[in-house]
NUFI-149310 format. One record per atom (N, C-alpha, C): residue number from 0; chain; z negated, x negated, y negated. Coordinates in steps of 0.2 Angstrom, whole numbers. Example, Ala and Ser with C-alpha at 12.3 -4.5 7.8 and 13.67 -1.06 7.14 Angstrom:
<rs>
R   k c    pz    px    py
R   0 A   -39   -66    28
R   0 A   -39   -62    22
R   0 A   -39   -66    16
R   1 A   -35   -64    11
R   1 A   -36   -68     5
R   1 A   -39   -64     0
</rs>
This chain:
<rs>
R   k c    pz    px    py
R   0 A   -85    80   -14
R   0 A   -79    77   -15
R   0 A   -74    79   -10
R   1 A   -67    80   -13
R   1 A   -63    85    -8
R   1 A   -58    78    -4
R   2 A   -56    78     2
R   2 A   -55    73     5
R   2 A   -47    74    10
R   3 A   -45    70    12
R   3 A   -38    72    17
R   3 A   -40    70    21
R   4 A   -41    69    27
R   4 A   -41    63    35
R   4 A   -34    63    37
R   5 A   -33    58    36
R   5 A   -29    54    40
R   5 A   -28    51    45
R   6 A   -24    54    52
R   6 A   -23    50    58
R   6 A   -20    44    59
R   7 A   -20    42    66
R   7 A   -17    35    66
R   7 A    -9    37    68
R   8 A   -10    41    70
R   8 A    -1    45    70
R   8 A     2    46    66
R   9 A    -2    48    61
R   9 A     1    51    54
R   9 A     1    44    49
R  10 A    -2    37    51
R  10 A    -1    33    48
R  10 A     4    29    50
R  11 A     7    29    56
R  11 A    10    26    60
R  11 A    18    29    57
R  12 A    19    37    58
R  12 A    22    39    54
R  12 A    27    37    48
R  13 A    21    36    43
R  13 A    21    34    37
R  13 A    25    24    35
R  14 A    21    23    41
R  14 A    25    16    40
R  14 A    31    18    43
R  15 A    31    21    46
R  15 A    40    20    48
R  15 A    45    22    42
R  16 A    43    29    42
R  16 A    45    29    33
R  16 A    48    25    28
R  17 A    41    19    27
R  17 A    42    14    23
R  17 A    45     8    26
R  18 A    45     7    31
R  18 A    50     2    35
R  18 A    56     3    34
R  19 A    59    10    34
R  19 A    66    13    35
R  19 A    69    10    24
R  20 A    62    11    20
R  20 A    65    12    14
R  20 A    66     3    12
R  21 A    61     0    15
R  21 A    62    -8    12
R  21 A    67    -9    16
R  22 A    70    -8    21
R  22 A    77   -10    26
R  22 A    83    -5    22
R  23 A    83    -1    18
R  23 A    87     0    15
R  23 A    88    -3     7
R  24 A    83    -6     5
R  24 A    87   -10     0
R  24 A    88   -15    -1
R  25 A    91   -20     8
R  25 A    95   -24     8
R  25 A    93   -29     4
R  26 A    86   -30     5
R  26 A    84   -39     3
R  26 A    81   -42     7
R  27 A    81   -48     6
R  27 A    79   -54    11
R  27 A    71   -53    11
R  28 A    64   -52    15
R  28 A    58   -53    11
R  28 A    55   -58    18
R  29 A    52   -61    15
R  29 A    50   -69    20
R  29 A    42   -68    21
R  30 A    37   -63    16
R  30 A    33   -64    18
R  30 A    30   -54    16
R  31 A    24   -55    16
R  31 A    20   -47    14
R  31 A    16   -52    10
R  32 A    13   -47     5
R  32 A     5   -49     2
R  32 A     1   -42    -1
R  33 A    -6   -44     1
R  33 A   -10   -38     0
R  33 A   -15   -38    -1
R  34 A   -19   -34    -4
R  34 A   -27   -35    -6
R  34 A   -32   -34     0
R  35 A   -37   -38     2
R  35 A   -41   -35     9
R  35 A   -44   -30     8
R  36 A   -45   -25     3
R  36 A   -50   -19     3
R  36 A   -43   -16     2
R  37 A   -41    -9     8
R  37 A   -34    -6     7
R  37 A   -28    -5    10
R  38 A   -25   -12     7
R  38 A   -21   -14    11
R  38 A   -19   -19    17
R  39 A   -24   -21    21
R  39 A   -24   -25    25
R  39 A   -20   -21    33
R  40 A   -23   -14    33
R  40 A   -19   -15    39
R  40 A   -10   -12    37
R  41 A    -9    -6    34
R  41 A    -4    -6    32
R  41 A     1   -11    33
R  42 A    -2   -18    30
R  42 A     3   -25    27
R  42 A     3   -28    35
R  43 A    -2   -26    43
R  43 A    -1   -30    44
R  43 A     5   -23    49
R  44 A     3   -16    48
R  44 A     9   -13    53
R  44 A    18   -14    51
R  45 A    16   -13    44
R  45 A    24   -16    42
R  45 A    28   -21    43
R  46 A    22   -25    45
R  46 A    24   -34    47
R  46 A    26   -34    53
R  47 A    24   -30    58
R  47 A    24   -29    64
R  47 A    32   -24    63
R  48 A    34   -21    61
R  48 A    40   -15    59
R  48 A    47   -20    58
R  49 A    46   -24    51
R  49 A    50   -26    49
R  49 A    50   -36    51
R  50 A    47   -37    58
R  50 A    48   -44    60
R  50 A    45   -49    55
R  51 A    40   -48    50
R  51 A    37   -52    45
R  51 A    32   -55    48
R  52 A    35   -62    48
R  52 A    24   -64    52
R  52 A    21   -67    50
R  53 A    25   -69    40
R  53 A    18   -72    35
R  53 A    13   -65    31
R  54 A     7   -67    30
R  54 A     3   -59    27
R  54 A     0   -64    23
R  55 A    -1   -64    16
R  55 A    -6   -66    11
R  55 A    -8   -62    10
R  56 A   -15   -64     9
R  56 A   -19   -58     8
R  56 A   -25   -61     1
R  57 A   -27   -57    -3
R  57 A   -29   -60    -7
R  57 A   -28   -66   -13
R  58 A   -21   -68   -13
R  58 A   -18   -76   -17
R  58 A   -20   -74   -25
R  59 A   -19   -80   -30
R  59 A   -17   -80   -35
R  59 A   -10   -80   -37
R  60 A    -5   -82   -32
R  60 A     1   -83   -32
R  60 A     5   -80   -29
R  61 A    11   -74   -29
R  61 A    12   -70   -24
R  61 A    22   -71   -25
R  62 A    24   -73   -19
R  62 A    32   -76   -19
R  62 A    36   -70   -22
R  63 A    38   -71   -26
R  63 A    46   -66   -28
R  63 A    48   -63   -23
R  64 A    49   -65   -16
R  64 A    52   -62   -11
R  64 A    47   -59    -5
R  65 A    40   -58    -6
R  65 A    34   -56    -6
R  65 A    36   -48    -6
R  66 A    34   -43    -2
R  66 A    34   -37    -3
R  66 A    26   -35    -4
R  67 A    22   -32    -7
R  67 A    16   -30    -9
R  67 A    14   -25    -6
R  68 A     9   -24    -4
R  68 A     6   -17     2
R  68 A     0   -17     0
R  69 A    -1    -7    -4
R  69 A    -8    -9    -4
R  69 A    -9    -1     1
R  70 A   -14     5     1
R  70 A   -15    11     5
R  70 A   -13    16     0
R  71 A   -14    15    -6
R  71 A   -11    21   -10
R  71 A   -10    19   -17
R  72 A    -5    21   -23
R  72 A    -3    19   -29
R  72 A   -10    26   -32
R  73 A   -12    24   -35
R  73 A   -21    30   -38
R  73 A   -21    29   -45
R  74 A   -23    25   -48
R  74 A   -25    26   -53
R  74 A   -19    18   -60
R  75 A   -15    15   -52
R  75 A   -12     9   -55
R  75 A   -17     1   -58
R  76 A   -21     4   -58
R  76 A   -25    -4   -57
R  76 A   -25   -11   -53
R  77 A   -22    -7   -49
R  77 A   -21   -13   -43
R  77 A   -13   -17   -46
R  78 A   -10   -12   -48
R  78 A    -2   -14   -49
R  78 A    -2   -18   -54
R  79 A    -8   -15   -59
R  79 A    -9   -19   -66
R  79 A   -13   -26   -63
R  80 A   -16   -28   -60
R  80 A   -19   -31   -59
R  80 A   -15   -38   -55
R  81 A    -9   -37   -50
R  81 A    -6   -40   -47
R  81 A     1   -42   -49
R  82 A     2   -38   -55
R  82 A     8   -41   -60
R  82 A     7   -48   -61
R  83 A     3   -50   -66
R  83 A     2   -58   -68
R  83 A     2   -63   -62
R  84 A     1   -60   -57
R  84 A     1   -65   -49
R  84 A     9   -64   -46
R  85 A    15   -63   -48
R  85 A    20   -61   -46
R  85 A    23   -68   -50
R  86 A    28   -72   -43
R  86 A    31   -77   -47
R  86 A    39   -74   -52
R  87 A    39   -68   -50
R  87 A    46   -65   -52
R  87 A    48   -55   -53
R  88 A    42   -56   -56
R  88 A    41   -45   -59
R  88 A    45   -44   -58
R  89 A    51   -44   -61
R  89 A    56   -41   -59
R  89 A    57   -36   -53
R  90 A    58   -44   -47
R  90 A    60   -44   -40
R  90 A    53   -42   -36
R  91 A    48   -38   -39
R  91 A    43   -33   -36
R  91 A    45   -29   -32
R  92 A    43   -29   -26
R  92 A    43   -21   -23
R  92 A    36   -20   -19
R  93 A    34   -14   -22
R  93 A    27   -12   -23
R  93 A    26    -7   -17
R  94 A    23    -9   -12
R  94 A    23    -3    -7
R  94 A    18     2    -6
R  95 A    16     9    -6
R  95 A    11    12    -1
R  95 A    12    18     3
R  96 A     6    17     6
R  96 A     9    25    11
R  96 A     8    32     6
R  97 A     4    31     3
R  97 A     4    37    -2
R  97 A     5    36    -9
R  98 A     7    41   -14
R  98 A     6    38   -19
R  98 A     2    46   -24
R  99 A    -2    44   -28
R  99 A    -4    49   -31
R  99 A     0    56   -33
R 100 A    -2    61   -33
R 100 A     4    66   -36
R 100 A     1    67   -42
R 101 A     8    68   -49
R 101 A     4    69   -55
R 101 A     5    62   -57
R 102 A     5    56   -55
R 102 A     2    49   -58
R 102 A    12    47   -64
R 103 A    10    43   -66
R 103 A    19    39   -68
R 103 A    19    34   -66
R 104 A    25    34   -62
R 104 A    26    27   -55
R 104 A    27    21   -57
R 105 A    29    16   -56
R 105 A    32     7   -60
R 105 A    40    10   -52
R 106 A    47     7   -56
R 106 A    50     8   -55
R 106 A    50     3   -49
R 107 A    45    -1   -48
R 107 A    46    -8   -44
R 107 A    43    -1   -35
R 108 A    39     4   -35
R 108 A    34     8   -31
R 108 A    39    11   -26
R 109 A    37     8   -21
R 109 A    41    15   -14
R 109 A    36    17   -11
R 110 A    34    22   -10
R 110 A    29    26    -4
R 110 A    33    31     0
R 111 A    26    32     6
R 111 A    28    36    10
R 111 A    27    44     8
R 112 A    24    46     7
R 112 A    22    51     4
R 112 A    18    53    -2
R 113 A    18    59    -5
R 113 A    13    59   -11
R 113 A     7    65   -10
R 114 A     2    63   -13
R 114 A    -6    64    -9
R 114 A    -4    73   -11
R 115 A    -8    78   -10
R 115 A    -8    84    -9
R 115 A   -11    86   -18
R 116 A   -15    82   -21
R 116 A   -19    84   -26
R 116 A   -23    78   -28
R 117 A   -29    77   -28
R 117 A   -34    72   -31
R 117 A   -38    72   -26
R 118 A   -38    73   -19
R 118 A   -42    71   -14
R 118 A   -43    65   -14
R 119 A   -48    64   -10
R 119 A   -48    57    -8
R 119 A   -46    56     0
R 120 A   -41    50    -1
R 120 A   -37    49     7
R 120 A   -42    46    13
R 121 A   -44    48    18
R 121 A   -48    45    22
R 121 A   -45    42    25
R 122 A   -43    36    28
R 122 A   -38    31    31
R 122 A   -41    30    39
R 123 A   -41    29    46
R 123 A   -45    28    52
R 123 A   -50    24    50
R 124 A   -47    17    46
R 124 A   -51    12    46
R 124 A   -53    11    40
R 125 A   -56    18    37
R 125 A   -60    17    32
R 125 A   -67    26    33
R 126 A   -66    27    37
R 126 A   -69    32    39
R 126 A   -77    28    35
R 127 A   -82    23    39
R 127 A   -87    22    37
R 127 A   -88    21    29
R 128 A   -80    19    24
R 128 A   -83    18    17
R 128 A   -83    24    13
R 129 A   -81    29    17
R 129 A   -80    36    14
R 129 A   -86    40    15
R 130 A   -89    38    21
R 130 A   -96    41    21
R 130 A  -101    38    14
R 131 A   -99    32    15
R 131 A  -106    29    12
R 131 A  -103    32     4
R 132 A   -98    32     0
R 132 A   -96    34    -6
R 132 A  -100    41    -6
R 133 A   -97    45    -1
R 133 A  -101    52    -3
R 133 A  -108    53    -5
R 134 A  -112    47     3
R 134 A  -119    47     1
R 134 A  -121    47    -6
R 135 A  -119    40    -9
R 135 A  -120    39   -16
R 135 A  -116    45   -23
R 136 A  -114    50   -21
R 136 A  -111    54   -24
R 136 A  -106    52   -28
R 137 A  -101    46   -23
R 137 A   -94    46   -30
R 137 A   -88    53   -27
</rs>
């Protein structure tokens, strides 16, 4: 399995990035929401970036004014999956540090960067799931 490593430099980076893009489009956001496998730390450095100190993680219910964080936009699953939990689709803004190259994006999507190919991204804090995935040969 062909793979990237990712530093905490290079992560740190990358939320600035994305700090810099959701402060230029100039909307109010009162909270972060995110899935715990993924986007947990992401959602918590952004928060820390952008002065947000509510973090949902996990909800059925996600605020209109709710910025979403997951680690990478891939296959759009997640995106599909967190639409019907959105009190206001529209007013989505979908964050990650990566997003797939080749994929077709939801106009709601800002990332910091797009991935080099179909690697799989190793994140610091995902170093042990990436082992274990290999073992079992995904």
């Amino acid at each position: 399995m062909d793979s990237q490593n990712v530093s905490w430099r290079e992560v740190e980076k990358l939320v600035k990035i994305l700090s810099k893009k959701i402060i230029d489009l100039n909307r109010d956001f009162t909270s972060i929401s995110t899935i715990s496998r993924g986007g947990l730390v992401p959602a918590r450095l952004l928060a820390d970036h952008l002065g947000i100190e509510t973090i949902f993680v996990d909800k059925n219910k996600i605020p209109y004014d709710s910025i979403f964080v997951d680690d990478i936009y891939d296959s759009g699953k997640t995106f599909k999956k967190i639409i019907p939990k959105i009190e206001d689709p529209s007013k989505l803004v979908f964050v990650t540090l990566f997003a797939r190259r080749g994929k077709r994006y939801p106009n709601q999507l800002l990332f910091a960067k797009k991935t080099i190919g179909t690697e799989y991204i190793v994140y610091p804090w995902d170093k042990l799931e990436f082992k274990r995935l290999k073992k079992v040969g995904l």
